[in-house]
C-alpha positions as CSV (number, residue, x, y, z in Angstrom):
1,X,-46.6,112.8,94.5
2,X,-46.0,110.7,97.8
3,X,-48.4,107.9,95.9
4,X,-47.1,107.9,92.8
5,X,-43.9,107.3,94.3
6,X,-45.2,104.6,96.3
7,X,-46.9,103.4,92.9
8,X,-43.7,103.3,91.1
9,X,-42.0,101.2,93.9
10,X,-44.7,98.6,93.6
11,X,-44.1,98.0,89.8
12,X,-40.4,98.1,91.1
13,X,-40.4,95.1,93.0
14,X,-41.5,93.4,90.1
15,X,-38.3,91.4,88.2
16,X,-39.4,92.4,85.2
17,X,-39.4,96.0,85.8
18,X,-36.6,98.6,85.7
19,X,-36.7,102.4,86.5
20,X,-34.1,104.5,85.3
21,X,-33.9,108.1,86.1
22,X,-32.1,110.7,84.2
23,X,-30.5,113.7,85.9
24,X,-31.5,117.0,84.7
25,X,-27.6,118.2,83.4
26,X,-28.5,114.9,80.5
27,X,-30.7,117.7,78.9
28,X,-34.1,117.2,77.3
29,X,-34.8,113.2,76.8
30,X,-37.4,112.7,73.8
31,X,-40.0,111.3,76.1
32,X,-40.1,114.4,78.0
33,X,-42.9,115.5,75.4
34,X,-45.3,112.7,76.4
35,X,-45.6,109.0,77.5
36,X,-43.3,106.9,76.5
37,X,-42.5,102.9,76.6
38,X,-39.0,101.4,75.7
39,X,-39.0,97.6,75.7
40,X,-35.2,95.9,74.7
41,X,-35.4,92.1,75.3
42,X,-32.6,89.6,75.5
43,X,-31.1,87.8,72.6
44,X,-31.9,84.5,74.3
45,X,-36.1,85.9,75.0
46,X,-36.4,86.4,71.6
């Protein structure tokens, strides 16, 4: 676990990276039943 924790905060350095974590009293999140990718872009990216 320690390297994937170390893994994560390498992506996190990168600007174009965000990590969110959701506490477990939110419930059951839809990506809990496997891998998942959101991407939401700017109006001014697009």
């Amino acid at each position: 676990m320690r390297e994937q924790l170390a893994h994560l905060l390498d992506f996190a350095a990168n600007p174009w990276v965000q990590i969110q974590v959701l506490p477990f009293s939110v419930g059951r999140h839809t990506g809990m039943m496997g891998p998942f990718t959101l991407l939401r872009f700017d109006d001014d990216r697009v």
